[in-house]
N, C-alpha and C positions, 0 to 999 in steps of 0.2 A: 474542489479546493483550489486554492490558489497554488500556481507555479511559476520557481523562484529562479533566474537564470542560473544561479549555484546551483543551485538545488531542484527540478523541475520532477518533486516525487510523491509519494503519499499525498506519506507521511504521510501515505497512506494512505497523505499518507492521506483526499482527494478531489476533486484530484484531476482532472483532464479541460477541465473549460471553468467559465465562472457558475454556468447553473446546468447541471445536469439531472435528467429524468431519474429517479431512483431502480424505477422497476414498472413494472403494468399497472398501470391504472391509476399513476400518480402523477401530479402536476410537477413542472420544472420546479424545481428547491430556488430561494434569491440564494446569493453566494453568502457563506457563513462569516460571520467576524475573523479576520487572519490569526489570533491567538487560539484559532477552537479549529484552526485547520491541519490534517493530518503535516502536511508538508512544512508548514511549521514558517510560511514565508508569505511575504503582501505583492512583492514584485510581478507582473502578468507579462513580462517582454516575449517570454518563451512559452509558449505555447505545445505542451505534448501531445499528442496525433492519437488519439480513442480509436483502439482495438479491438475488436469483437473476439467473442471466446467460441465461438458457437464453429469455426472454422481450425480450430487448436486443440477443443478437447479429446481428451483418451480417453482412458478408463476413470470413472468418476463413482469412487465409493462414498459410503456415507455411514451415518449410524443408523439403527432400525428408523421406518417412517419416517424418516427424512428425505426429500427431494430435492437433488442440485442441479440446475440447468439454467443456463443464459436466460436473464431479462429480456421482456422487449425492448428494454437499451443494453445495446447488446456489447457495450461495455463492462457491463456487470456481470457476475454471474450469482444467482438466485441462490439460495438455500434455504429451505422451508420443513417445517417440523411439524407433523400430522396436517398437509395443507397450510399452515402459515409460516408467511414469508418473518423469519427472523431474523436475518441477516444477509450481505450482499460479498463479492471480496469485487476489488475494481482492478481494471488492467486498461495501460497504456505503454506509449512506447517514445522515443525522439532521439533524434540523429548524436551518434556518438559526440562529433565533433562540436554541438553545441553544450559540451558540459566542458566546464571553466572549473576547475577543483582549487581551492587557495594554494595546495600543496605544490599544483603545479602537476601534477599525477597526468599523464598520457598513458593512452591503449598505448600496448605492445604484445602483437601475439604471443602464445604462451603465458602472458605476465594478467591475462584477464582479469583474476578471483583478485590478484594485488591494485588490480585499477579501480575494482569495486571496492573495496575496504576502504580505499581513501573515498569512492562516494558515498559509503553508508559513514563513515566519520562527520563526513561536513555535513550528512543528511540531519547525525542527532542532533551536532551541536546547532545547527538550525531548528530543530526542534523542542532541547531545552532553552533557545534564548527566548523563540515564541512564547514559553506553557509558561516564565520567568517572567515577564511582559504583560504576562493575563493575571498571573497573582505569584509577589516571589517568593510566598510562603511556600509554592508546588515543591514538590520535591519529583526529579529525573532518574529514573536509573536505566540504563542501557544496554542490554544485553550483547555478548563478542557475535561477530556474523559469524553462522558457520555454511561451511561448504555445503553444496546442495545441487544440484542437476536439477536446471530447466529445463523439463524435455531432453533435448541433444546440448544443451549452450551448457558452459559451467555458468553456475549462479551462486547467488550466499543469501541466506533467511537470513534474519536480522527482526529485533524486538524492543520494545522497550515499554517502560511503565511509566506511568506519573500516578503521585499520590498527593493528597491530602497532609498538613502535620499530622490531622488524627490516625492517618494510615488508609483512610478511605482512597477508593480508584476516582483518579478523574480522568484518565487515559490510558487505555493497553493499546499499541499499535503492533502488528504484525506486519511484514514486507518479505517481499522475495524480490532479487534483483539479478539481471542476467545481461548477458550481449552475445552478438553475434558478432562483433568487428562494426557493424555500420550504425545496429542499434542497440540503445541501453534500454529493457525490457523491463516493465515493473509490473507487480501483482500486492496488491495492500489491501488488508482489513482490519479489524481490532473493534474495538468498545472504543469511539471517539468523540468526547461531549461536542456535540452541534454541529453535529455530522451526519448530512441522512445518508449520505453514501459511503461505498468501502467499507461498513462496519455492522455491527451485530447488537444485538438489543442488549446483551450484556454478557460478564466476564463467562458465565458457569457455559453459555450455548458457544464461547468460541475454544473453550478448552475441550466441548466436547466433541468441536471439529477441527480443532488444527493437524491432530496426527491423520485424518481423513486429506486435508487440503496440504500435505507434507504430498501425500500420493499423487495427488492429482495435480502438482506442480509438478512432480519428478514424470509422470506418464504426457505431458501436454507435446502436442506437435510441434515443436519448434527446434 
């Protein structure tokens, strides 16, 4: 997906270059229309730095027959049910100091979880001007971040939907977001129209792994 100097996230949301490999065996994706990108932005000035998970994981649960393990792009990490790949969640990372908040929001130790709330803020509202922009019938709704442990860093999950007037989904996005002080860490999946990466073939397979990928964010080595 594209990434926005505000905004360099996802949204999911993804998400780290303009065309990335999905998984094993698949060809580079062209880069999707900016209104169907998790991140929810068209700018490319900033550039976030693709992190592999295969050097980060912990304990990695799942539901029965399900298998979760790093793509051969090892940005991704895999999640497949009786052998097929349903869905991906995608991780990257970039330097604290290139995030520009409108707020004006700066790191300050101890003040982390408060430096991310003002970037999961600017993140939605980049995100409903995007899904606003594609069709303004969508409707946004936004879920509050809440607190959460990446690993050792404080971090905040963070959500949100888009729908149809009839109520139909056009977008679930999920995100986790973290830092260490140098960098602002991101993990994003969801059901994203025109999205082959970051996301899941649909709503029912990522409700029946988010509380599995709540774990597996909270046990990751970082």
């Amino acid at each position: 997906m594209s990434i926005s100097r505000r905004l360099p996230a996802l949204a999911g949301i993804g998400l780290v270059s303009n065309v990335l490999i999905a998984c094993a065996g698949v060809l580079p994706m062209a880069p999707q229309p900016a209104p169907l990108s998790e991140t929810g932005a068209v700018v490319t000035e900033l550039a976030a730095t693709a992190t592999g998970w295969a050097d980060i994981l912990g304990p990695v649960p799942a539901p029965d027959n399900w298998q979760v393990e790093p793509c051969v792009n090892e940005v991704l990490l895999c999640v497949e049910a009786n052998g097929e790949l349903i869905g991906t969640v995608e991780r990257f990372s970039y330097p604290v100091g290139e995030v520009a908040l409108p707020t004006g929001e700066t790191l300050t130790a101890g003040a982390e979880r408060e430096f991310l709330r003002a970037w999961v803020a600017d993140h939605y509202g980049s995100i409903e001007r995007d899904r606003k922009t594609a069709d303004p019938a969508l409707t946004f709704t936004s879920e509050p971040p809440q607190a959460i442990d990446v690993g050792s860093l404080p971090g905040l999950r963070y959500g949100y939907t888009v729908t149809h007037p009839n109520g139909a989904l056009f977008d679930r996005g999920i995100g986790y977001v973290a830092t260490d002080g140098n960098q602002v860490h991101v993990f994003v999946t969801g059901v994203i129209s025109g999205d082959p990466t970051g996301s899941f073939s649909d709503q029912a397979a990522v409700e029946a792994f988010e509380p599995h990928l709540n774990t597996i964010i909270q046990g990751l080595r970082l």
